[in-house]
N, C-alpha and C positions, 0 to 999 in steps of 0.2 A: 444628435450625437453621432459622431462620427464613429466606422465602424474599426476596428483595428486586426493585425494580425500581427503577431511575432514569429519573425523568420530567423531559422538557426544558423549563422553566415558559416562558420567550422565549428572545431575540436575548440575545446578553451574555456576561459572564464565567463564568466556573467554578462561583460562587453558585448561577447558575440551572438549576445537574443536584440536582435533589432526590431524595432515596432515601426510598422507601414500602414497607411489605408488599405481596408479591405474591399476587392471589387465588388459588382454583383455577383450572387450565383445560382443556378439553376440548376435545382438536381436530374442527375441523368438515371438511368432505367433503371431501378431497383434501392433506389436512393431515395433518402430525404434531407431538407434540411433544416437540419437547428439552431434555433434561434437561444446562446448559452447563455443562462445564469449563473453560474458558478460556475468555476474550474479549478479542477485540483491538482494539488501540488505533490510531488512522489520521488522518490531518491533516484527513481525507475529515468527522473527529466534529465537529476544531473550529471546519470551515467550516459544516456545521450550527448549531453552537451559536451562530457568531456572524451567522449569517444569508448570508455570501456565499454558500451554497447557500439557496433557502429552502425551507420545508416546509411541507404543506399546511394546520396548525394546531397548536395551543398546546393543553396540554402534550403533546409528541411524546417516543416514544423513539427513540433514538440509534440509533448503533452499527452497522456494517454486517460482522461476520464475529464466528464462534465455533467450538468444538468442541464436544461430546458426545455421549449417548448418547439414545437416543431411550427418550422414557416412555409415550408413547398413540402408535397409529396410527384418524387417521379412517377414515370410508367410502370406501371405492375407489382406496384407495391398495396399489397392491400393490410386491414386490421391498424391502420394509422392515419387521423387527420389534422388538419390544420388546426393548432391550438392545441394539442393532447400534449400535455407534460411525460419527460420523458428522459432519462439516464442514460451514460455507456460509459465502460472502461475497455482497460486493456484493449485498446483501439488509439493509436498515435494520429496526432494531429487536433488535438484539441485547441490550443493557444491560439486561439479568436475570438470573436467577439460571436461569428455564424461561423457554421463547417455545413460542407455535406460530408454526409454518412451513412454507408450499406442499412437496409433498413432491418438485416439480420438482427446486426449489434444495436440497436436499440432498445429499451427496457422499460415498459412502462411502467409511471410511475406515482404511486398512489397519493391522493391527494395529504392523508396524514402526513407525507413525508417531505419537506421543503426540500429544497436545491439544495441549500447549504449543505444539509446533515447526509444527502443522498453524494452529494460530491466528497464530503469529508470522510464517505465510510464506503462507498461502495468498491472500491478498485482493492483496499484494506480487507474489505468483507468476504469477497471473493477468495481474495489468497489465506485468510481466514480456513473459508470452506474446505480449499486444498488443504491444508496444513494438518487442519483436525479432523479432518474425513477422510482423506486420500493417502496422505504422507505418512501418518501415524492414526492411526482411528481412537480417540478419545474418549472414555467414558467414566465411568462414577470408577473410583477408584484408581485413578489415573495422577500421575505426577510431574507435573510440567514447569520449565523453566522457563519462562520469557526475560529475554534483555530489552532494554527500554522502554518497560513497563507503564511510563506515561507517555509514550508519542503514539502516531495514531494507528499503528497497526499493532501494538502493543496492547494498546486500553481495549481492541476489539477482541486480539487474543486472551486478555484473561479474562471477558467478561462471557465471554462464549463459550471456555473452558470452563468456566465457575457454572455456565448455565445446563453442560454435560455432565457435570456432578464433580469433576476433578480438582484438587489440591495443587493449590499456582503459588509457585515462588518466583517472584518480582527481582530484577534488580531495578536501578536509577542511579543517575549521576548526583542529584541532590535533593535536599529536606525539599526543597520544591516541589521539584518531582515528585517526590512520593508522595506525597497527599494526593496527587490526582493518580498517582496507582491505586491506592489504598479506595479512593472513590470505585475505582472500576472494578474492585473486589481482590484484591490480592489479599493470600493467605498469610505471606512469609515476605518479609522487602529484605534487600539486601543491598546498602545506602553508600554511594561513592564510588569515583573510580579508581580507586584504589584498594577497592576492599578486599578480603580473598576469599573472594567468591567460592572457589574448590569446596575451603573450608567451610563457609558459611551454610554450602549445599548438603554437603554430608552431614552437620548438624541438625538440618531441620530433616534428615532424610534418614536418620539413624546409619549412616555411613553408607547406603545403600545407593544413592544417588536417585536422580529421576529417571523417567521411563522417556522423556522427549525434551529436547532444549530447541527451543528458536532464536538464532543468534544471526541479528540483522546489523549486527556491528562490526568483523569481519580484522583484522591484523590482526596483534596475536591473542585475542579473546577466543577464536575458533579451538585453539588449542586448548583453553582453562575450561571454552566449554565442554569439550569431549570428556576432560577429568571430570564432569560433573555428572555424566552419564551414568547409568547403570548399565551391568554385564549384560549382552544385547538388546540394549534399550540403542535411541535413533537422535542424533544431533541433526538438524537439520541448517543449514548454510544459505542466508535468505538475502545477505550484501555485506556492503564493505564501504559502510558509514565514515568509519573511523580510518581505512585507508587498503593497500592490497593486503591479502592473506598468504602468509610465510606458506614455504610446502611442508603439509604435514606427513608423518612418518607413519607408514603402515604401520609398524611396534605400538601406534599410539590406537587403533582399534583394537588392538587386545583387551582382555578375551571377547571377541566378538560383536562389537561396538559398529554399530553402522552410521554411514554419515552420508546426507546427499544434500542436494543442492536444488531445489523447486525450486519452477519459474511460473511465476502465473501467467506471464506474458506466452509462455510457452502452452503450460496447459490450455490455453483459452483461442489459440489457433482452432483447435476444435468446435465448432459453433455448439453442437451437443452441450461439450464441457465448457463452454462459455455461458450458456443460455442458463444451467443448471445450475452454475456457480452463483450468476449473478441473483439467480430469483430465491437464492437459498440468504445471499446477503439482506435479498430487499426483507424478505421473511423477518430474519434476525434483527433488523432496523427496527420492526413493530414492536419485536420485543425489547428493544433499549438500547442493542447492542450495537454502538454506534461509539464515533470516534467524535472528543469535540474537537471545535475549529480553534486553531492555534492561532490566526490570524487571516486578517481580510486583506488585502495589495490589490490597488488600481489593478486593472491588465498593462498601461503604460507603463509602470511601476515593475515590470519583469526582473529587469536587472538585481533592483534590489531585494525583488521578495528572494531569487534565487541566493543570494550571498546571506542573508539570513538564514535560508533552509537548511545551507550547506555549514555555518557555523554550529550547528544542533543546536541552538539554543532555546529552542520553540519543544512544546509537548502538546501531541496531539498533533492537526491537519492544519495545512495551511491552503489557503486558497487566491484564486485570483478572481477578481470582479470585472466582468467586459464593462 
């Protein structure tokens, strides 16, 4: 089988992921390389491709998390050999079939845990771990709001909030959808896009709102989410699915509302905070907390898995297969 790579030609649609032979390759000092099983899919690819992330040149590859097994180990790398299964996220350039990669960002990876499930929840898992430990610290008694409830950072956020003792209100787009929220443990769903949400919150909240909302859908949801907050509770800002985000009005953190914007890609610059994240993901994996696979795409097949992903119509992780 021939080995492939997808190269990012610019800015743009789905068009501009081109698939090419991939050469040999030889990991250099501190390096190894993976031989991938899975690769995952992240809204993190489409903001690349379409430039709201930018990168430092043309043609770029993708892709920020995979599984496999390692094929070479370079110079001076030690604690990894040939054959050892093996994860990474928050690391670009995944979109191949092999990569080399720092042997930092590598994560071993327990046999329990296939490719699939480790690709579908780790880069998820991780921003997870920020979210409910770093961003807001979560615990029993806690009331959180997730938007998109069945896609795959969603299904990980409530089921990891449900596992810290906390009260999770779900929205979704459809009856669909929610049943696989409802699988991952939501307390309270809140069905369609059109719902009113505000109102829906304050209901199940005795008017009082939540204490944390994670709203990865971004135009003017960021605003309904804030109303959904309670008086210095925390909206966190995690993308912009649905499209860019109006500027919101200082007047609208009153009394005391705080809103920010985590990047796991950011946090995870840090090898510390990358290492810590990831092994806190793989942890939570043992215990369940895991996102399922929305679908499986050739790697050839890029173009189209992307135009899928970015239609939302999938719940849960989607993946690509070298």
């Amino acid at each position: 089988m021939t080995d492939l790579v997808v190269e990012l030609t610019g800015c743009g649609g789905p068009e501009k992921l081109v698939v090419s032979e991939l050469g040999g390759l030889a990991p250099a000092k501190g390096e190894i390389v993976v031989r991938q099983e899975a690769i995952g899919m992240n809204f993190v690819d489409i903001y690349h491709r379409i430039g709201t992330y930018s990168l430092p040149a043309f043609p770029a590859v993708i892709g920020v998390e995979a599984a496999g097994r390692v094929e070479a180990v370079g110079e001076g790398v030690d604690g990894f050999s040939v054959g050892d299964r093996v994860a990474y996220a928050a690391t670009i350039g995944a979109y191949a079939s092999a990569r080399r990669l720092p042997a930092g960002r590598a994560i071993r990876l327990p046999d329990a845990i296939s490719s699939s499930t480790a690709t579908a929840s780790l880069l998820k898992g991780m921003t997870a771990y920020m979210l409910l430990h770093k961003t807001y610290p979560v615990a029993a008694g806690t009331t959180v709001l997730v938007h998109a409830a069945a896609g795959g950072l969603g299904q990980i956020l409530v089921r990891w909030a449900k596992h810290l003792g906390a009260t999770v209100i779900g929205t979704v787009g459809s009856l669909e959808k929610a049943e696989l929220a409802r699988t991952a443990g939501v307390d309270h769903l809140v069905i369609g896009r059109d719902a009113d949400i505000v109102s829906e919150v304050k209901a199940r909240t005795d008017g009082r709102g939540v204490d944390i909302a994670y709203d990865g859908i971004g135009g003017d949801m960021l605003a309904r989410t804030l109303q959904c907050v309670r008086p210095f509770g925390t909206a966190a800002s995690l993308g912009r699915a649905s499209g860019p985000i109006p500027p919101i009005e200082i007047d609208m953190l009153r009394p005391g509302k705080f809103l920010c914007q985590p990047s796991i890609m950011a946090y995870s610059v840090d090898v510390a905070n990358y290492r810590d994240a990831a092994e806190a993901a793989i942890a939570a994996m043992k215990h369940g907390i895991v996102s399922t696979v929305a679908a499986e795409f050739p790697l050839a097949q890029v173009s189209e898995a992307h135009a899928v992903l970015e239609s939302g119509r999938l719940a849960g992780s989607p993946l690509l297969i070298p």
